[in-house]
VONU-253239 format. One line per field, with one value per residue (C-alpha): residue number from 1; x, y, z. Coordinates in Angstrom, 2 decimals, decimal comma, always signed. Example, Ala and Ser with C-alpha at 12.3 -4.5 7.8 and 13.67 -1.06 7.14 Angstrom:
k <- [1 2]
u <- [+12,30 +13,67]
v <- [-4,50 -1,06]
w <- [+7,80 +7,14]
//
This chain:
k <- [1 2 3 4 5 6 7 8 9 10 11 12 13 14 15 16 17 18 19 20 21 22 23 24 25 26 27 28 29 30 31 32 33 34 35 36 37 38 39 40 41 42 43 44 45 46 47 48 49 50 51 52 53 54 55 56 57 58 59 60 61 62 63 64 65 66 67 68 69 70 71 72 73 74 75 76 77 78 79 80 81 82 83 84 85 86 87 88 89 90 91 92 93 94 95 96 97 98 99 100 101 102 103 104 105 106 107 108 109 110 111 112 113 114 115 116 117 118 119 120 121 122 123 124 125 126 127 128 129 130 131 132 133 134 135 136 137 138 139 140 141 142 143 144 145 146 147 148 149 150 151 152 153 154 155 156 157 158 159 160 161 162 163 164 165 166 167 168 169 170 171 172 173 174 175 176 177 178 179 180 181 182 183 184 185 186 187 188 189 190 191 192 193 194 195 196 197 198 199 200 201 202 203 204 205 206 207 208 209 210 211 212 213 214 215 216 217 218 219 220 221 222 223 224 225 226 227 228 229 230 231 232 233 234 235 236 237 238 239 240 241 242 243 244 245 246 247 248 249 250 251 252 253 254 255 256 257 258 259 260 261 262 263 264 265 266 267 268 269 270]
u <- [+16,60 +13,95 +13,09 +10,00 +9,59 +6,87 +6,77 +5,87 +2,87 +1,52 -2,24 -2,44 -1,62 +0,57 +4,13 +5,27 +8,57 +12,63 +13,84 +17,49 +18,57 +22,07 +22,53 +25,01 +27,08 +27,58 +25,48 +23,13 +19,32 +16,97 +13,09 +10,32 +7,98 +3,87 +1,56 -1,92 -3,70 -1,27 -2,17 -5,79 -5,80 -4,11 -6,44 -9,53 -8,14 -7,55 -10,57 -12,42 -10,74 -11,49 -15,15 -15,37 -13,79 -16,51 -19,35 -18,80 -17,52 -20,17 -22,86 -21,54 -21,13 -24,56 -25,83 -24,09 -24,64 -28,57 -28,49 -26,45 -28,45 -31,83 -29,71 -28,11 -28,36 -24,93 -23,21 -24,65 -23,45 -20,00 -20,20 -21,34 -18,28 -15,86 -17,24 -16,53 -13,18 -12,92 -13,89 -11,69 -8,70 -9,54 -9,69 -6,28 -4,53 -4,92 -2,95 +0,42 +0,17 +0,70 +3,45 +5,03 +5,32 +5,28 +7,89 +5,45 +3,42 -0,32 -2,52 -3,33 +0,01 +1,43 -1,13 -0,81 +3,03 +3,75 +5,73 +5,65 +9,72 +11,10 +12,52 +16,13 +15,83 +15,17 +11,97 +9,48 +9,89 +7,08 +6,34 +6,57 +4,28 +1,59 +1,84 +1,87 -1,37 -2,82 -2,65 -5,92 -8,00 -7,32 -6,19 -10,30 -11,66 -13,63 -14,83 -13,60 -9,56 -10,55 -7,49 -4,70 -6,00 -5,10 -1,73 -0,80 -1,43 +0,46 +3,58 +5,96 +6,41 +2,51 +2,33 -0,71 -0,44 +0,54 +3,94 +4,69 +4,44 +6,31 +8,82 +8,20 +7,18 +5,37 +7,47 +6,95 +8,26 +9,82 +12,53 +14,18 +15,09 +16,27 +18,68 +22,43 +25,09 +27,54 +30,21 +28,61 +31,02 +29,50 +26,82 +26,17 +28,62 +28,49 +28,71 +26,50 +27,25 +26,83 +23,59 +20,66 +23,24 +20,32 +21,49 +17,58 +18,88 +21,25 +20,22 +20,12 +23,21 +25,15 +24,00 +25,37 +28,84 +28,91 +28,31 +30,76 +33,20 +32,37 +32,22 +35,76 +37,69 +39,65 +41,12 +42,71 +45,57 +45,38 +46,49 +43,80 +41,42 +41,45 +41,89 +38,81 +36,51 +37,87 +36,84 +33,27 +32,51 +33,41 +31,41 +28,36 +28,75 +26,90 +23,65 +24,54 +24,15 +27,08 +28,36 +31,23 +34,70 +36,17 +32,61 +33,54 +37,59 +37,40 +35,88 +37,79 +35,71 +35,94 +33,37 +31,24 +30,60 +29,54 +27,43 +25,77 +24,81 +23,59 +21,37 +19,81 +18,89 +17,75 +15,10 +14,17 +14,94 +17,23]
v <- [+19,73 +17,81 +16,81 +15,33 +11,45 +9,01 +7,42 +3,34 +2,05 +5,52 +5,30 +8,49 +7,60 +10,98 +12,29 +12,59 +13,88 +12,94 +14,36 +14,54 +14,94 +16,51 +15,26 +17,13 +14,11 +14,78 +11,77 +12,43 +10,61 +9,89 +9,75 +9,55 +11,81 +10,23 +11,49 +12,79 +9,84 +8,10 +10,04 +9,64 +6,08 +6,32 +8,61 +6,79 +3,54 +4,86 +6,99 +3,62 +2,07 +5,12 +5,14 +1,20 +1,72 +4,82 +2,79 -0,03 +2,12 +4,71 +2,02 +0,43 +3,56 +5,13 +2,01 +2,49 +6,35 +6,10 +3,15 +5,92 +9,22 +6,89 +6,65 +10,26 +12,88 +14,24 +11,05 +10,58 +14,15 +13,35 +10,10 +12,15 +14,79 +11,52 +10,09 +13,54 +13,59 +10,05 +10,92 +13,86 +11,71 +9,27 +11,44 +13,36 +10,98 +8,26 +9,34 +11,05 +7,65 +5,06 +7,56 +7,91 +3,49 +2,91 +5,48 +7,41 +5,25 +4,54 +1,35 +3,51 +4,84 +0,91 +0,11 +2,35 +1,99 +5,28 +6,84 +10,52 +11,70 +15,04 +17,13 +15,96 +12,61 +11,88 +10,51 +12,47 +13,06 +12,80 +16,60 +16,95 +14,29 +15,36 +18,83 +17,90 +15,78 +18,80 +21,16 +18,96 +20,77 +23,89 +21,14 +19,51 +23,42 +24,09 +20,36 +17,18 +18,60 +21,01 +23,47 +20,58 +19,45 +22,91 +22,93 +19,57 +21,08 +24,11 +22,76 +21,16 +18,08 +17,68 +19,19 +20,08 +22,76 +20,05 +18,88 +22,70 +23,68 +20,04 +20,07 +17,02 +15,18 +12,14 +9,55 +6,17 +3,50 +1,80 +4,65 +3,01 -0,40 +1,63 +4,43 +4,08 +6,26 +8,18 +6,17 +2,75 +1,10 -2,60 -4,50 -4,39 -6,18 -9,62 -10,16 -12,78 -13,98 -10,36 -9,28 -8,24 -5,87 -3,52 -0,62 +0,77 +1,57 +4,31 +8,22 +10,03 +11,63 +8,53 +7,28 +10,41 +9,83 +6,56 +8,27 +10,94 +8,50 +6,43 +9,46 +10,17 +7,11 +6,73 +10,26 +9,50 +8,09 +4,16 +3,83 +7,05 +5,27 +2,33 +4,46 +6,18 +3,20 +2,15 +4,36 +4,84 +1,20 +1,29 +4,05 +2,32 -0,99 -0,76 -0,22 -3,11 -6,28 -8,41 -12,03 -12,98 -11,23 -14,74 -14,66 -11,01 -11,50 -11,60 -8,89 -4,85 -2,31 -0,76 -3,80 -3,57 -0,01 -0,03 -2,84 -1,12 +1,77 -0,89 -2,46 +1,06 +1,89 -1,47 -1,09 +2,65 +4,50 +7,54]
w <- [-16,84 -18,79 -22,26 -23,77 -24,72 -24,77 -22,27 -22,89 -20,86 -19,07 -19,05 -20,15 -23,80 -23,91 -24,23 -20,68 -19,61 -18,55 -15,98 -15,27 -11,57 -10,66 -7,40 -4,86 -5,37 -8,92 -10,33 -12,83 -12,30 -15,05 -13,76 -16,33 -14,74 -14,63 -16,63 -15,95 -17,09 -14,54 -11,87 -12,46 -12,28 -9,19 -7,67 -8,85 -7,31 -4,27 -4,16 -4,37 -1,41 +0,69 -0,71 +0,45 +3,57 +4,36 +3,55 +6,02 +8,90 +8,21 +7,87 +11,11 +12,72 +12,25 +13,96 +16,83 +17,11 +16,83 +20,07 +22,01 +21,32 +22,58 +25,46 +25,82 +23,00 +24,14 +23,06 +20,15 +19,36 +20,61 +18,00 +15,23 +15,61 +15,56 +12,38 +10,59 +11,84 +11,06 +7,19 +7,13 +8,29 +6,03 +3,17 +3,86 +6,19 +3,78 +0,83 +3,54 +5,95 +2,94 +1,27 +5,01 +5,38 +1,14 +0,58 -1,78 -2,72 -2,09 -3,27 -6,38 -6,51 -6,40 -8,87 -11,68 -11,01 -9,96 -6,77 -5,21 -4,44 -4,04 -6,66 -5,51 -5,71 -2,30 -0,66 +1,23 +5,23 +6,91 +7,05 +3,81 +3,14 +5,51 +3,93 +0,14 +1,21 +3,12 +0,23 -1,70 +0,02 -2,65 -4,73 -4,89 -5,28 -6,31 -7,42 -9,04 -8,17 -10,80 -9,28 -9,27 -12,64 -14,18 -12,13 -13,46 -17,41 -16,83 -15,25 -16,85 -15,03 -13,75 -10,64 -8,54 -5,98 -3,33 -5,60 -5,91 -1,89 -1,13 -3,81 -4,88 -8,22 -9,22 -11,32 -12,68 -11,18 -13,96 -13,67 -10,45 -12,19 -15,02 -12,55 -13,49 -11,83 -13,27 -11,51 -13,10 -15,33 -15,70 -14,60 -11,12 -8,65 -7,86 -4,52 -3,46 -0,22 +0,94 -0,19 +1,41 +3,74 +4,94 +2,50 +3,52 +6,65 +5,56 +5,73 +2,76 +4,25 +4,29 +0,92 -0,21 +1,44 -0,71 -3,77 -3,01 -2,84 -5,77 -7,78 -6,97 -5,71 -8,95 -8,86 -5,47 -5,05 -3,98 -0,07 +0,11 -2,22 +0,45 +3,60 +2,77 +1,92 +5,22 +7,27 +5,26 +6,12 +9,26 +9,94 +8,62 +10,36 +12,91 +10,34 +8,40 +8,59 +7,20 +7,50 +9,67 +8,84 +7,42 +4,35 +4,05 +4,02 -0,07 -0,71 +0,07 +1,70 -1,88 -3,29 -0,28 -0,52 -4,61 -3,67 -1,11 -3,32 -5,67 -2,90 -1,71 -5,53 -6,36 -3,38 -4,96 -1,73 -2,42]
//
C-alpha cells in the first residue's frame, strides 16, 4: 500500500509517494518512491555520458571506416553496420549493464540518488533488467519518452511502460539507510569484531530464511530458538567470511544472524 508525502530533497519539487512492502517474511519495508523530476535528472545525466561517449567513438570511428572503404567498400560497409550496433548497444545496453553490476543503479541513477528494485523489495536479475531496459524503445515513442512520460503521470508510483512489464519501481536511495524491520527492537547490534561478514553474498532466498527466523525466534521455545539459529548459520558458513571460532566464541549464532541481516540492509541489497 502507499500514501502520499513530500518527499525532502527530490528534484522534482513535488509530493512523491511511501510505499510499504509486505515481504513474504512478514516485515514491513518503507521506500519513498522517486519522483519524475528525479528520474529526469537521472536520465539527462546519463543521456550526457552516452552522448560523450558517441562523439569520441563515432568521431574515431568514422576515421577509421573512410581509410578502409578506400581500401575495400565491403569493409567499410561491414564497419558502418558495427557502429550502428555499437550505438544501439550503447543506448539500451547502457542503462541494464550498470543496473546488472550497480544493483540498479546507473551514473545518473547514483547521481540524482535514486535506485531501480522490484516491486518486492528485491533487486533486479539480470533478465529483468535487460527487459525493463528493452521496453524504451515504446518507452522514447514517439519522441522525447513522450509514452513513459505519460505512464509515469498516470501511475501511481511513476512507472513507465518498462517498470510495469519488469515489476519493478524506482526509489530513492535515502530509503535504504532509513529501512527498519519489524523484528528491530534497538539500535543495530554491536558486534564489531565481526563485521564486514560478506552478508552480500547471500541469495535473496537465504536473506529471507534470516528474516523468517528473526520474525519469529521469540515465539519459540529457547533450546528451538538456539537449535534453529544453529543450524541457519551453519548453513551459511561457507558464504561468510568470519574470524576464527575463539573472536567469534562470545557471540551465539542468535547475534550473528541479526547482524547479518543488518549488514545485507545496510549495503541496500534485498
Amino acid at each position: 500500500m502507499s500514501s502520499n508525502f513530500p518527499v525532502p530533497g527530490d528534484s522534482s519539487g513535488s509530493f512523491g509517494d511511501k510505499l510499504t512492502i509486505e515481504t513474504p517474511e512478514q516485515t514491513s519495508l518503507d521506500f519513498a518512491v522517486a519522483g519524475i523530476g528525479s528520474r529526469f535528472l537521472a536520465l539527462a545525466l546519463d543521456t550526457l555520458i552516452q552522448v560523450l561517449v558517441g562523439l569520441v567513438v563515432g568521431i574515431t570511428a568514422s576515421f577509421g571506416i573512410s581509410l578502409i572503404s578506400a581500401a575495400s567498400g565491403l569493409a567499410g560497409i561491414w564497419g558502418v553496420a558495427i557502429l550502428i550496433l555499437f550505438y544501439f548497444l550503447l543506448y539500451f545496453g547502457y542503462f541494464a549493464l550498470f543496473e546488472i553490476i550497480w544493483n540498479g543503479q546507473t551514473p545518473g541513477k547514483r547521481k540524482a540518488g535514486i535506485r531501480v528494485i522490484k516491486d518486492s523489495g528485491r533487486p533486479l536479475t539480470p533478465a529483468e533488467s535487460i527487459g525493463r531496459n528493452l521496453m524504451r524503445i515504446v518507452d522514447w515513442l514517439p519522441a522525447f519518452y513522450a509514452v513513459g512520460i505519460v505512464s509515469a503521470v498516470l501511475t501511481k508510483e511513476n512507472k513507465r511502460l518498462g517498470d510495469l512489464v519488469a515489476g519493478s519501481l524506482v526509489v530513492r536511495e535515502s530509503s535504504f539507510g532509513a529501512l527498519k524491520p519489524a523484528w528491530q527492537t534497538g539500535d543495530a547490534p554491536s558486534v564489531p569484531g565481526l563485521a564486514p561478514m560478506g552478508a552480500d553474498r547471500l541469495s535473496p532466498e537465504e536473506c529471507a530464511l534470516i528474516d523468517s527466523y528473526l520474525q519469529r525466534r521469540l515465539d519459540l521455545e529457547p533450546y528451538l530458538r538456539f537449535r534453529m539459529a544453529d543450524e541457519i548459520l551453519t548453513r551459511l558458513k561457507p558464504k561468510l567470511t568470519l574470524p576464527a571460532e575463539t573472536a567469534i566464541s562470545s557471540y551465539s549464532s542468535d547475534q550473528i544472524l541479526e547482524a547479518l541481516a543488518y549488514e545485507r540492509r545496510a549495503s541496500g541489497r534485498y
